[in-house]
ROLUM-763186 format. One line per field, with one value per residue: residue in three letters; residue number from 1; x, y, z of N, C-alpha, C in turn. Coordinates in Angstrom, 2 decimals. Atoms other than C-alpha are relative to their C-alpha. Example, Ala and Ser with C-alpha at 12.3 -4.5 7.8 and 13.67 -1.06 7.14 Angstrom:
BEGIN
resn <- ALA_SER .
resi <- 1_2 .
npx <- 0.89_-0.82 .
npy <- -1.19_-1.19 .
npz <- 0.00_-0.06 .
capx <- 12.30_13.67 .
capy <- -4.50_-1.06 .
capz <- 7.80_7.14 .
cpx <- 0.90_-0.77 .
cpy <- 1.20_1.09 .
cpz <- 0.00_0.73 .
***
This chain:
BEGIN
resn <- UNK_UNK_UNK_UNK_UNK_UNK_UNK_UNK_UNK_UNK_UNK_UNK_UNK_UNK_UNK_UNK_UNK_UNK_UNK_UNK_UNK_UNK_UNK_UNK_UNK_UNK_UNK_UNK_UNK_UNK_UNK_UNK_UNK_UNK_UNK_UNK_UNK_UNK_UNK_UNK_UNK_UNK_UNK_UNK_UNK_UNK_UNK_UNK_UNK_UNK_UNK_UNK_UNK_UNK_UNK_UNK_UNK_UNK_UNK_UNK_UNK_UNK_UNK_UNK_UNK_UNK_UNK_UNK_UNK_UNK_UNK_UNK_UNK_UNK_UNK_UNK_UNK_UNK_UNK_UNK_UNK_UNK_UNK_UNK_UNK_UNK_UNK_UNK_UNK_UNK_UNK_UNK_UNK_UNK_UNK_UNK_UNK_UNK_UNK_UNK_UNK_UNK_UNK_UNK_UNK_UNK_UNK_UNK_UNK .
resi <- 1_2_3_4_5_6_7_8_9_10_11_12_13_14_15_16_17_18_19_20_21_22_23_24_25_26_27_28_29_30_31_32_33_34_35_36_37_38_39_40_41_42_43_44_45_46_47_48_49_50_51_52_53_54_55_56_57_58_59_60_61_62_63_64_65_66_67_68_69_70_71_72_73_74_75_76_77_78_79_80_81_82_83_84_85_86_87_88_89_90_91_92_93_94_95_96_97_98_99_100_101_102_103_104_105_106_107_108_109 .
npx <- 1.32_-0.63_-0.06_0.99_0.92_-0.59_0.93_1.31_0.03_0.41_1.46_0.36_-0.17_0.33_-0.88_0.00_0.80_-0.62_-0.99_-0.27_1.43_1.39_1.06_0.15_0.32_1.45_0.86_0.80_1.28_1.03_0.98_0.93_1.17_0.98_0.85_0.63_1.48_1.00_0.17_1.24_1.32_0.45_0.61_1.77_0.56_0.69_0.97_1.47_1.31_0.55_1.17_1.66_0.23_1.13_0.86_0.66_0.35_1.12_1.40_0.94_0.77_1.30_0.78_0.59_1.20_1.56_1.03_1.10_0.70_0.88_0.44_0.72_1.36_0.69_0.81_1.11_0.86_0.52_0.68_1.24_1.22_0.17_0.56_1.44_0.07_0.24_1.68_1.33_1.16_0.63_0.99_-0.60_-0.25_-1.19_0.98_0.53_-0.60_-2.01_-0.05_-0.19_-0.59_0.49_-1.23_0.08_-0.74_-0.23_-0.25_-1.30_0.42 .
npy <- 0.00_0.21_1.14_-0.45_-0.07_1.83_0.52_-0.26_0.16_1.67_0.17_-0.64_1.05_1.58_1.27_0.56_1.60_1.10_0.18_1.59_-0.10_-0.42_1.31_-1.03_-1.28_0.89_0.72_-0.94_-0.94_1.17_-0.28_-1.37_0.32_1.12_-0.79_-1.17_0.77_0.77_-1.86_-0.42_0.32_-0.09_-1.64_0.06_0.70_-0.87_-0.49_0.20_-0.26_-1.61_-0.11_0.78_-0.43_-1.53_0.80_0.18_-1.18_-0.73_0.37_-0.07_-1.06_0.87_0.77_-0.81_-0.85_1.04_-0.02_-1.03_-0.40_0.73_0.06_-1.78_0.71_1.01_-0.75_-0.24_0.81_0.21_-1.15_0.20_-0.35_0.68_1.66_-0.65_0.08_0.88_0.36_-0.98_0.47_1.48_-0.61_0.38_-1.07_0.43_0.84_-0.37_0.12_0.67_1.52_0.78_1.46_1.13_0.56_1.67_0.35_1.94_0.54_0.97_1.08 .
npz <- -0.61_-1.52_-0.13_0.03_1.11_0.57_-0.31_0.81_1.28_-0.07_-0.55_1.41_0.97_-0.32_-0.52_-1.05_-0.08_1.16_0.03_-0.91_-1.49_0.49_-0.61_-1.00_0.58_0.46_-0.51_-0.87_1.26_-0.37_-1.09_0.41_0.82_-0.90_-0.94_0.57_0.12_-0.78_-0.35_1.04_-0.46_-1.30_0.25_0.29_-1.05_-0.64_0.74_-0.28_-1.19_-0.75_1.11_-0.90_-1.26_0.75_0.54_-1.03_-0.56_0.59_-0.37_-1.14_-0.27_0.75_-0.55_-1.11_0.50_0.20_-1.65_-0.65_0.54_-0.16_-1.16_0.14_0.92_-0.80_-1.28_0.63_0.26_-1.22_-0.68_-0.37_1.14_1.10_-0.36_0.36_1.18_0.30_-1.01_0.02_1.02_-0.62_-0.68_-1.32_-0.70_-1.55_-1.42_-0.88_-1.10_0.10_-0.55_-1.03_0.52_-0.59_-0.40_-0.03_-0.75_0.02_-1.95_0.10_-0.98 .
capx <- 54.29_53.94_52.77_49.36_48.39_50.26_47.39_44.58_45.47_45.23_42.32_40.69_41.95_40.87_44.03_43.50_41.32_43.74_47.07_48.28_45.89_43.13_41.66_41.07_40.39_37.35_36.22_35.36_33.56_31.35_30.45_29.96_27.78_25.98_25.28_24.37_21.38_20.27_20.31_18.36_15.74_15.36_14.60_11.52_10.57_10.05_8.60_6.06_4.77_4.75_2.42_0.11_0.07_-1.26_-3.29_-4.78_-5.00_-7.29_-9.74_-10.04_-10.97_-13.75_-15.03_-15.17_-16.96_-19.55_-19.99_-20.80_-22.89_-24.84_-25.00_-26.42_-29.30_-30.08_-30.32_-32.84_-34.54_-34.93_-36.31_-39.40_-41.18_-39.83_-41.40_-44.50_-44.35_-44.35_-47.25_-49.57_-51.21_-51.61_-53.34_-51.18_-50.91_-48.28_-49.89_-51.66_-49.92_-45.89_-45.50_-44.96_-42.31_-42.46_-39.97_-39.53_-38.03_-36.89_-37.61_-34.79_-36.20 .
capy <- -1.51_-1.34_-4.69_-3.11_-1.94_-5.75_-7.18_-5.48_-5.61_-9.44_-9.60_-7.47_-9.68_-13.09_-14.73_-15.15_-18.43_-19.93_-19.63_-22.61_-21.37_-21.28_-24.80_-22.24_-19.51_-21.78_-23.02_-20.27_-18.39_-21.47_-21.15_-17.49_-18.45_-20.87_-17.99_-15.67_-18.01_-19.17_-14.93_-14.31_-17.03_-16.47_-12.67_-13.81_-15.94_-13.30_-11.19_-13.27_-13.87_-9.90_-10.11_-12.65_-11.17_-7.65_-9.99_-11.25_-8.01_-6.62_-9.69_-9.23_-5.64_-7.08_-9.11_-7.06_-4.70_-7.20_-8.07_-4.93_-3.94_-7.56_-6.79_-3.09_-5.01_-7.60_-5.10_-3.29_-5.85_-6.68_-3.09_-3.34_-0.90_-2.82_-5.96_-4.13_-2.97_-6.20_-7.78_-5.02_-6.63_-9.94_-7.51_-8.73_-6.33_-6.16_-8.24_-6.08_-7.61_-8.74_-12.07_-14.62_-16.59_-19.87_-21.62_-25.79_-27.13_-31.05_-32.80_-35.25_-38.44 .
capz <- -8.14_-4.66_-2.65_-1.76_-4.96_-6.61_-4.15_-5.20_-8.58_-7.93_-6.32_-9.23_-11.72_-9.84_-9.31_-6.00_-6.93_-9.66_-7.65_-5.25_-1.74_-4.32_-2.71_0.91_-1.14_-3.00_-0.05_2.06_-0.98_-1.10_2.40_1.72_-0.96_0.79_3.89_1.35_0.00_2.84_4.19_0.81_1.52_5.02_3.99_1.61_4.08_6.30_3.40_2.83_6.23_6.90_3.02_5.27_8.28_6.44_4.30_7.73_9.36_6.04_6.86_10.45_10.16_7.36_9.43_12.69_10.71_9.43_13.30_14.09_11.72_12.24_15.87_15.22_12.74_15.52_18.45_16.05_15.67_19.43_20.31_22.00_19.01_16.29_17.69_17.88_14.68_13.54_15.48_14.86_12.08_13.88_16.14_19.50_22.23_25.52_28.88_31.00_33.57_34.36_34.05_36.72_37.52_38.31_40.61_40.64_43.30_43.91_47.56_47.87_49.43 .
cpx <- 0.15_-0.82_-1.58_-0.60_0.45_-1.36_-1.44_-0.19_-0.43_-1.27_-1.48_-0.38_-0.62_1.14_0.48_-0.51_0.38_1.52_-0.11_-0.64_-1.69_-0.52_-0.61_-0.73_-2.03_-0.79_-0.58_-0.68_-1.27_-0.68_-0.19_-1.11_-1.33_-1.04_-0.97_-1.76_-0.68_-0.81_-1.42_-1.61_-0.62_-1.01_-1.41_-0.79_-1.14_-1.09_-1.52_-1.13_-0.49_-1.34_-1.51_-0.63_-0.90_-1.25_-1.49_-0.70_-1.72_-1.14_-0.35_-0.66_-1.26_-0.88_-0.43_-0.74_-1.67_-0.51_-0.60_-1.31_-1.46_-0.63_-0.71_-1.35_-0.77_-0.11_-1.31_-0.96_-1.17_-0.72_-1.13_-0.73_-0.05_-0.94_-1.46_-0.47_-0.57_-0.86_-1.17_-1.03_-0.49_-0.79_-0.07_0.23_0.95_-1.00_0.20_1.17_1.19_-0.48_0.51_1.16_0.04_1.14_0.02_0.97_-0.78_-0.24_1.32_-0.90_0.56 .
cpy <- -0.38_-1.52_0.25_-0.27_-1.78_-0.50_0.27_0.19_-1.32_-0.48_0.86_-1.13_-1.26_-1.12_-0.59_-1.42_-0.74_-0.02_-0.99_0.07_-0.17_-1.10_0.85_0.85_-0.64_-0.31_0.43_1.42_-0.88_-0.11_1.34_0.08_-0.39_1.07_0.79_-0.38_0.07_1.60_0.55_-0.88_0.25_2.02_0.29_-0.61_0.92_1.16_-0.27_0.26_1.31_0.04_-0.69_0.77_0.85_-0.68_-0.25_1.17_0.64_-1.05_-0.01_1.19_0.04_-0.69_0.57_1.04_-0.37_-0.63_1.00_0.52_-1.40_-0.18_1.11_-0.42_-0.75_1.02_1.01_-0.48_-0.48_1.43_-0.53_0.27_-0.52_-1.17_0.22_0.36_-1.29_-0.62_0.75_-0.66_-0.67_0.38_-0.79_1.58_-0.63_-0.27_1.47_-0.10_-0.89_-1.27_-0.31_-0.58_-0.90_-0.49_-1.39_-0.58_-1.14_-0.24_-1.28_-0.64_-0.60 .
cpz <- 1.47_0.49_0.38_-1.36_-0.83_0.72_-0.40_-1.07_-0.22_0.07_-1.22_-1.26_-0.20_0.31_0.96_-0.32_-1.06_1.01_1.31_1.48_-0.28_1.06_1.83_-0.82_-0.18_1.29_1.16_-1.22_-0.13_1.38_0.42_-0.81_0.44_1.33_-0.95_-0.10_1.53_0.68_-0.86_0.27_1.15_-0.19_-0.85_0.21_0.67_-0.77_-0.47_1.07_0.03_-1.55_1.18_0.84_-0.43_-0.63_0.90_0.66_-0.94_0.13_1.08_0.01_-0.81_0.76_1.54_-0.53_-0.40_1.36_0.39_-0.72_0.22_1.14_0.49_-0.80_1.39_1.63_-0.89_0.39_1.39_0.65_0.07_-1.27_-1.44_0.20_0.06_-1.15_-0.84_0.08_-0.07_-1.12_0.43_1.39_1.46_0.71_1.41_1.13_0.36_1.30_0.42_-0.01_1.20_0.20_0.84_0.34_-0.03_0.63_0.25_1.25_-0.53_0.68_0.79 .
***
């Protein structure tokens, strides 16, 4: 057998981590291990947030919709002929004539 295939027959097998370097061998698989985790959590870490974020996203566009739609009701509402509408029973009508306005000014002593 050639010294190639002898090695990767080894390595196959596992007896890289029973013969006399094993204590090396062990102890950089362990801090392969160790990256791996921390790789894997860090990855549904980020999975989550991106769940939030979207999460977030579907209630701001909820809620900018319910602004507009509450700010499309309340300019309604303010039209002159709705407001008339309203008042017509109570049998109010628009002044004759513009209002005034009144200024108030301080003397300093």
């Amino acid at each position: 057998m050639s010294k190639v295939r002898r090695s990767v027959y080894d390595v196959l097998r596992g007896s890289f981590l029973t013969d006399e370097s094993a204590f090396k061998n062990w102890r950089i698989l362990i801090f392969i291990v160790g990256l791996l985790l921390i790789m894997i959590s860090s990855a549904h870490s980020a999975d989550a947030k991106v769940v939030k974020i979207a999460e977030l996203n579907r209630e701001k566009r909820r809620l900018r919709a319910e602004n507009v739609d509450t700010s499309t009701i309340l300019m309604r509402m303010k039209l002159e002929s709705s407001i008339r509408k309203k008042v017509k029973g109570k049998k109010l009508k628009p002044a004759k004539t513009p209002p005034k306005k009144i200024k108030v000014t301080l003397k300093k002593e």
